[in-house]
N, C-alpha and C positions, 0 to 999 in steps of 0.2 A: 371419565374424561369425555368431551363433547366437544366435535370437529364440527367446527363453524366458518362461514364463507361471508366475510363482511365487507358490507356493498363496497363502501370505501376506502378497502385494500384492495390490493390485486393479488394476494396469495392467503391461501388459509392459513388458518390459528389455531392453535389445541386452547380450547377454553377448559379452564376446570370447573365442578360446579359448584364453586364457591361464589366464582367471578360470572355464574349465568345470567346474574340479578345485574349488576352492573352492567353487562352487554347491551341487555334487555333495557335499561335505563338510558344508557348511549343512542343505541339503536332508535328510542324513541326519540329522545329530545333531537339528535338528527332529524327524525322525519317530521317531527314537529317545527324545526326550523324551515325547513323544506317548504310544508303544506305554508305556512308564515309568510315566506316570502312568494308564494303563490298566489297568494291573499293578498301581496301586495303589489303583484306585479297587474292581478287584474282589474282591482282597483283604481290605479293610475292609470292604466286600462279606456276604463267607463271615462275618468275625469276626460283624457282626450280625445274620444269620440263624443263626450255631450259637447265641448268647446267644438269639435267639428260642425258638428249637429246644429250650433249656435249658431256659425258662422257661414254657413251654409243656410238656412232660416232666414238669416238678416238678410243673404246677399240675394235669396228668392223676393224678400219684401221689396226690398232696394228695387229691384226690377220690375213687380208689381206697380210701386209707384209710378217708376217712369212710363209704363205701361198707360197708368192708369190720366196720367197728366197727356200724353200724346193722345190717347182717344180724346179726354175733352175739346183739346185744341180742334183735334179734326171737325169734330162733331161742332164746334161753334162754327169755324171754317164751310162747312160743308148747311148751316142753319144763314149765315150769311150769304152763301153762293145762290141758296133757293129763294131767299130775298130780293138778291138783286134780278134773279128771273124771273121771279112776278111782276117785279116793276120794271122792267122789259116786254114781258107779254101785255104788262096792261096800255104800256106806253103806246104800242102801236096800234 
């Protein structure tokens, strides 16, 4: 007779050894289940940090653009202002 303590009771069991092979069977496919949903919990995991990762990416582009559109204006802005100072200093 063999006194076993299983996880998912809260009191011990006299197993006999007839029934060690089954425990040992139980006992896996429980932790099999276990490691399973493990696997699957970090999995959907990855998926919702790469969609983070996406959306976070696009919203860095996003801003880049506008970044990148407000320099030009300036920069034409500021190609025009030196224009019309040359043709001010030459004027006088």
């Amino acid at each position: 007779m063999i006194l076993y303590s299983l996880p998912f009771l809260s009191s011990k069991y006299v197993i006999y050894p007839s029934c060690h092979l089954i425990y040992n069977a139980v006992y896996i496919i429980l932790i099999e289940s276990k490691v399973n949903a493990d696997i699957e919990k970090f999995k959907s995991e990855g998926v919702d940090m790469e969609s983070q990762r996406k959306a976070i990416l696009k919203d860095l582009e996003d801003k880049l653009n506008v970044a990148t559109e407000e320099s030009e204006q300036y920069d034409s802005q500021s190609k025009q202002t030196k224009k019309i100072l040359e043709q001010l200093k030459q004027g006088t």
